[in-house]
N, C-alpha and C positions, 0 to 999 in steps of 0.2 A: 764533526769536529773541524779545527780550521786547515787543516793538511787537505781534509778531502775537499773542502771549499777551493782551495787553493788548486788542488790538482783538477777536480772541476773547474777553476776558472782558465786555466792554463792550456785544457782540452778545447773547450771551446774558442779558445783566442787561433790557434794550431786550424784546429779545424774550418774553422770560418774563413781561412786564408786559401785550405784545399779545397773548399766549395766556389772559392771568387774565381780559383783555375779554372775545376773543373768546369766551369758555366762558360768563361772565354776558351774554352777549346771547341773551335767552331767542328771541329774534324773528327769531334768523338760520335759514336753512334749515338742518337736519342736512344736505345734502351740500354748501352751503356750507361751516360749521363746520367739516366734515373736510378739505374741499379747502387751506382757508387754512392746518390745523394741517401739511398734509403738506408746503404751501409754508414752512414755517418751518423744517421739521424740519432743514435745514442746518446754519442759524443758531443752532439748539440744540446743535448735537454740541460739546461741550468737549474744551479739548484736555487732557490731563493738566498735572498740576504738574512733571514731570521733562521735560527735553531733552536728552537725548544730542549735548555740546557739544567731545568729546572733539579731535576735527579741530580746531575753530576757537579751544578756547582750548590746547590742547598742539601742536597743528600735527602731530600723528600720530594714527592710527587707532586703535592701542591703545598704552594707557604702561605695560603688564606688568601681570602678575596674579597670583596665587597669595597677596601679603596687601599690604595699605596701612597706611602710618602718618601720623597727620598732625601735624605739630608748627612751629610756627615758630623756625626756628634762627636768622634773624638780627635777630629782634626788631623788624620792622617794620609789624607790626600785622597781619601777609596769611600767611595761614597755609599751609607747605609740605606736602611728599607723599614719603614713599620709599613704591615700591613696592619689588616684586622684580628688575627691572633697572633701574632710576634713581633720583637724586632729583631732585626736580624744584622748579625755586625757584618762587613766586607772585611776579609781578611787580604791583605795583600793584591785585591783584583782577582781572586784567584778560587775563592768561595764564600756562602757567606754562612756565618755561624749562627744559630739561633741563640739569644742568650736572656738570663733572668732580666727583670728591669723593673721599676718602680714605674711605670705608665699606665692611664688606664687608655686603651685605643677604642678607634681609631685616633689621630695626630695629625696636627698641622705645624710643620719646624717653622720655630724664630730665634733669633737672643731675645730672648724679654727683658732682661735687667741687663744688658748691655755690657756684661763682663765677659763675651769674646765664647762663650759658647752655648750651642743651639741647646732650645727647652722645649718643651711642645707643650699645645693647646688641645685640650680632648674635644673633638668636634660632637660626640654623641651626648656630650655632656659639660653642657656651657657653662662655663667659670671656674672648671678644672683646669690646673695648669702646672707642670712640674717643671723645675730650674737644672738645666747638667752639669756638671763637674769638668766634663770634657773627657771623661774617660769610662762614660757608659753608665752611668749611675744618676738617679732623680731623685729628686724629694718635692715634698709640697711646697706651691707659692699662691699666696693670695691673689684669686682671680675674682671680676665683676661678680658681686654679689648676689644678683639678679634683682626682680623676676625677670627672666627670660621669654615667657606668653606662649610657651610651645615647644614640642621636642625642637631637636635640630640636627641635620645631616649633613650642615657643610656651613663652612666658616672662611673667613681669607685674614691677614692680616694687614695694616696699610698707615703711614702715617699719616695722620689727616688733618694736623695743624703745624707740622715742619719742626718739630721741638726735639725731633733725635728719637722718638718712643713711638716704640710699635702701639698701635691700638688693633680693635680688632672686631671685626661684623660676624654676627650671628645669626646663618639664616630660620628663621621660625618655617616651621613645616604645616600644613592641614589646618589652614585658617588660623595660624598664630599669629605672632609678630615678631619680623627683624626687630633685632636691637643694635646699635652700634654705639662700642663703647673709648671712651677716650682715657689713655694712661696718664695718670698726673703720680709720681714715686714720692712727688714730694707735700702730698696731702695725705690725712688719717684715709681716708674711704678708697685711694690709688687709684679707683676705675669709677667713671663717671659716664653714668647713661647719657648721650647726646642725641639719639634716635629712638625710637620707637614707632614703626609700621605696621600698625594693626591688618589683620585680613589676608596675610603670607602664604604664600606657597612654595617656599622658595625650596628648591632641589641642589642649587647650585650658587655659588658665591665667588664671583671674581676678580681681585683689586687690578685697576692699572691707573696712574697719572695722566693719560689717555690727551687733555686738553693743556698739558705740560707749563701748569703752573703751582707744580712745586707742593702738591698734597695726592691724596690717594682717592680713586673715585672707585665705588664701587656695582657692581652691574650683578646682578640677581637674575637666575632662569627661577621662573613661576609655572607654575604646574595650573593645570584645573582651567587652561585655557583662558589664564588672565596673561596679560601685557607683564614683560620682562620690564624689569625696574633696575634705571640708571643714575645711584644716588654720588652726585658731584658737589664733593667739598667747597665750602667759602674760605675755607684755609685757619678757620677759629674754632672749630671742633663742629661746626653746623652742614647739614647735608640738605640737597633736594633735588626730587627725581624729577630728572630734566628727558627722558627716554622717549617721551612723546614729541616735544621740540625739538629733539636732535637726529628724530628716525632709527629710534634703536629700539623698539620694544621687542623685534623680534618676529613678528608674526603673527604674538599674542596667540601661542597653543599651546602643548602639553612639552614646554621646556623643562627638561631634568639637566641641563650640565650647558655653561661654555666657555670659552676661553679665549685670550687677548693674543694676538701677534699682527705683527709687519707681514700678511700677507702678501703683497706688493710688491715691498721692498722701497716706498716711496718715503719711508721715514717714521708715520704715525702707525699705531696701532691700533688695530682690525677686531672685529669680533667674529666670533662664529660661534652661532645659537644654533642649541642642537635639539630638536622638535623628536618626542614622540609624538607622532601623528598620525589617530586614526584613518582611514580613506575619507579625503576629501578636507580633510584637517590640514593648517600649516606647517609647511613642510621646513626642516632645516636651511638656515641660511648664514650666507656670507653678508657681513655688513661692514662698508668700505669707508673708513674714518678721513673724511674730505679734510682735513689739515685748518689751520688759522684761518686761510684765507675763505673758508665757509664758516667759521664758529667752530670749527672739529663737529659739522654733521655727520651724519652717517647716510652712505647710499647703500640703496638694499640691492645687491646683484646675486640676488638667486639663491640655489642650488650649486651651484657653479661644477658639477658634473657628480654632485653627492646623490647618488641612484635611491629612489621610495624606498624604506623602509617601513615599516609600521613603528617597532620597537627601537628607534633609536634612544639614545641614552647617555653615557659619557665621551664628549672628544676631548682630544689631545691633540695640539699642534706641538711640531718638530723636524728638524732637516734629518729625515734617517739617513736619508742618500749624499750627505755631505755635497750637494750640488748646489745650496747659497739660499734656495727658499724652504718654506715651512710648510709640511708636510703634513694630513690629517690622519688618526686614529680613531675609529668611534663605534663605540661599542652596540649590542643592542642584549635586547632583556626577553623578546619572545623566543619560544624555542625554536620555531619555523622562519628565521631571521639570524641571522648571524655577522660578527663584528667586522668591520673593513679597512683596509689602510688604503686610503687614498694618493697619491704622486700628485705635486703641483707644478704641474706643464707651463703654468706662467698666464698672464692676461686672465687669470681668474676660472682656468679650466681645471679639474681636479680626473684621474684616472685611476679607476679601479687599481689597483697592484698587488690586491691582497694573496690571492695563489701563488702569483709570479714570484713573489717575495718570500714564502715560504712559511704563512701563515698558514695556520688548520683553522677548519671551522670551530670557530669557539663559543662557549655555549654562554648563558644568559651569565653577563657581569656588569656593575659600575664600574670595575675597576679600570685603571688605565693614567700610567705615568711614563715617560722618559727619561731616563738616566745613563751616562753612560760607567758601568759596573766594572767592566773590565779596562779601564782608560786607555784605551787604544783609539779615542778619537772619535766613536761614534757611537751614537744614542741605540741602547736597550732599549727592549720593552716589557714593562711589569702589566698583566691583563687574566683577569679570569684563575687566579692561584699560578702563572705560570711565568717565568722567567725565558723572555726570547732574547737569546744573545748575538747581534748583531755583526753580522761577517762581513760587512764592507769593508777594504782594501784599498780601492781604486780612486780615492779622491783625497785632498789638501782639507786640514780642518784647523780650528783655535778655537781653546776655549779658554775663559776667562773669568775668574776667580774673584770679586768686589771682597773688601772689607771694609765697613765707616769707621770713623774714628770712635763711636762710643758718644760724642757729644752734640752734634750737629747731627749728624746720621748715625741709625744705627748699625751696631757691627755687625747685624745678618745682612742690610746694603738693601732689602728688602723694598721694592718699588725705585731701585734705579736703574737707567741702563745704558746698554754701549752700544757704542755704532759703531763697525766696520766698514773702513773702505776700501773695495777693491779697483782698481780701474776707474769706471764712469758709475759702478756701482754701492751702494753702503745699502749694509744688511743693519737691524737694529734687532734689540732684544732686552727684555727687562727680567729683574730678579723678581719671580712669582712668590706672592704668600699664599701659597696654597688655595684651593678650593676650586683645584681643575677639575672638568668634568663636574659629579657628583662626590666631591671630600676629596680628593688626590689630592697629590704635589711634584710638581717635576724639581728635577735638581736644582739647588739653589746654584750651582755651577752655572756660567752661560755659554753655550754651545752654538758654534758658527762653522756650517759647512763652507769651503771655497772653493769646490772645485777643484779645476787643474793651474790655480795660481801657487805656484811653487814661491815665489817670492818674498819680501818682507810685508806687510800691510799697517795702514793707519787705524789706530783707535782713541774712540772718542769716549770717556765717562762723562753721563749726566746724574751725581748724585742728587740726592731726595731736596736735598735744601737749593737745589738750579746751581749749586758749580759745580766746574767743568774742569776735566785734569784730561792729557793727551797724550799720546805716546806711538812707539815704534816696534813691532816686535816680532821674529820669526813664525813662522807656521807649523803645525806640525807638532803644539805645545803645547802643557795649561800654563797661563799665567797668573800670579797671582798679583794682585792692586789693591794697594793701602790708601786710603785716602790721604791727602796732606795738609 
């Protein structure tokens, strides 16, 4: 609980000051000196930042697995969860309730019809899609007709000709085909196929504006040890996979999941393709989006300290530690293999922290989102049926709430984003449409650790159609931002 976190933290701040003594006492006896450090050593063991609170705030052991999504449907500030058998409403930050619902899941949250609250799109089943009320309640709405050319396990949302309307990619699974389709509300047929990619394997689907001209590009992990596919908008509803001229494929191995951030912190955003890879197979990697001044190539740096696995499977970038960068999560699916949270040390090193942090070994999941549940300022983690509630404390955080206006941009704000600045540094971050990892979704909230800057900070919005609104505001907050 957070008392004992707390008194744990407290112990060890105490004690680590009687240890700096006891070391400058030149005058104590060496088996003195030892005996008191082995009395302490208790006092020293930290507990991690994660607690597995699944029982006490769900009131069940496990709330399904296979993928999460998080979104607040009924606009109360506290942010919800579909997994694969429930949704489950956030009451107050405080638990979260399982409740009836017209969905069939898994889900990926948007506004689809752009009347201010979130709907979802069933990823297991393309062209299903229910409209909310805002107050926890669906009904059916006409989605792509199809054919679709093959199941599907993961989908992302993204506007991809600037018109204010979500559209939405479909990855084809086991030699099928993407489909990607474009929203038109004001034709009989609504959704209008613009892609079709025969010979798919796609495990994972993830939108970013990446090349930041104002449309939605989307990057597919390919299974079956084909080349990951990076299809970039013309801005008129047409796409083409440019992954080979830009240095993103990946690896070209058994990708099941990846996902876009500012690794860096240099402005653009980052990929990180997450490789099942047999021995000798390509292994996961970081891929470093070189900015205008290359084209927005991609440089391929590694590993960047993501240790072999065989079974990798779903990441998740996020700042758990509220320290200003983006942090990795990433699941695995062998039993002999288990999931790891990586620390980002900065210059592209990543460090184990998964014990330290207070993670269990967890067993074979895709699942894996961030959200923060209890809004205290820092990122949960949804993984494997279990809810780890994050007890960090010790650091400055904002987070920052998009809404479009409904006409230019849509009001889920989906594919825009904001930059922080602190000092010499600006952190950036975009509204995901889902299709983290394998089917997830992090909060459409955006979440900004800072560190130990107590002060005010600058922020920047770049909505979906390239304008730009700016502002001033404390730390320590969520904000909410209307477009104007």
């Amino acid at each position: 609980m957070r008392i004992t976190h707390f008194i744990d933290c407290l112990l060890s701040y105490v004690f680590r000051d009687l240890v700096k003594k006891v070391r400058l006492n030149r005058s104590m006896p060496q088996g003195l000196w030892l005996a008191s450090l082995w009395l302490l050593l208790p006092a020293l063991t930290l507990r991690g930042d994660f607690e597995d609170q699944t029982k006490e705030f769900c009131g069940v052991e496990n709330i399904g697995d296979t993928t999460a999504a998080f979104g607040d449907f009924n606009h109360d500030g506290y942010v919800d969860l579909a997994t694969y058998t429930g949704l489950y409403l956030n009451v107050a930050g405080k638990q979260y309730q399982k409740k009836v619902h017209g969905l069939h899941l898994p889900v990926i949250w948007a506004d689809i019809n752009n009347d201010g609250h979130l709907d979802a799109a069933t990823v297991s089943a393309p062209g299903t899609m229910r409209l909310g009320d805002g107050q926890g309640n669906f009904v059916e709405a006409v989605g792509p007709a199809g054919p679709f050319g093959a199941g599907c396990i993961a989908a992302s949302w993204g506007d991809i000709n600037n018109d204010g309307w979500l559209d939405i990619y479909y990855g084809g699974v086991d030699g099928g085909a993407d489909t990607l389709w474009l929203q038109n509300p004001d034709s009989d047929q609504k959704w209008l196929r613009v892609l079709q990619a025969g010979g798919a394997y796609a495990r994972g689907v993830v939108a970013c504006d990446f090349d930041e001209d104002n449309d939605a590009d989307f990057y597919t992990s390919n299974y079956w040890l084909a080349p990951n596919s990076l299809w970039v908008s013309d801005g008129r509803g047409g796409a083409a996979n440019r992954a080979n001229d830009l240095g993103a494929q990946g690896g070209s191995g058994h990708s099941i999941g990846a996902c876009w951030g500012d690794v860096d912190n240099d402005g653009y955003f980052d990929i990180f393709a997450g490789n099942f890879a047999h021995d000798g197979q390509p292994q996961s990697r970081f891929l470093r989006n070189l900015g205008p001044a290359e084209g927005y190539r991609f440089e391929d740096r590694g590993a960047g300290g993501v240790q072999y696995q065989e079974s990798y499977a779903s990441p998740t970038l996020g700042d758990y530690d509220n320290d200003g960068d983006l942090d990795l999560f990433f699941t695995t699916v062998y039993g002999h293999n288990a999931a790891r949270l990586y620390r980002n040390e900065g210059e592209w090193k990543f460090t184990d922290v998964t014990e330290q942090e207070g993670l269990p070994r967890l067993g074979a999941t895709y699942q894996a989102a961030w959200g923060d549940v209890d809004n205290d300022g820092d990122l949960d983690l949804v993984t494997n049926g279990k809810l780890f509630i994050n007890q960090s404390t010790n650091q400055n955080w904002l987070k920052i709430h998009l809404q479009g206006d409904g006409q230019q941009v849509n009001t889920s704000a989906i594919g825009s984003t904001v930059k922080v600045r602190i000092g010499q540094q600006t952190l950036s971050r975009q509204v995901e449409g889902g299709g983290v990892g394998q089917g997830n979704q992090n909060d459409l909230t955006l979440h900004f650790g800072l560190g130990k800057h107590a002060g005010e900070v600058e922020y920047s919005v770049r909505w979906t159609n390239g304008t730009k609104q700016a502002g001033v505001t404390a730390v320590d907050r969520t904000l909410h931002v209307l477009m104007k």
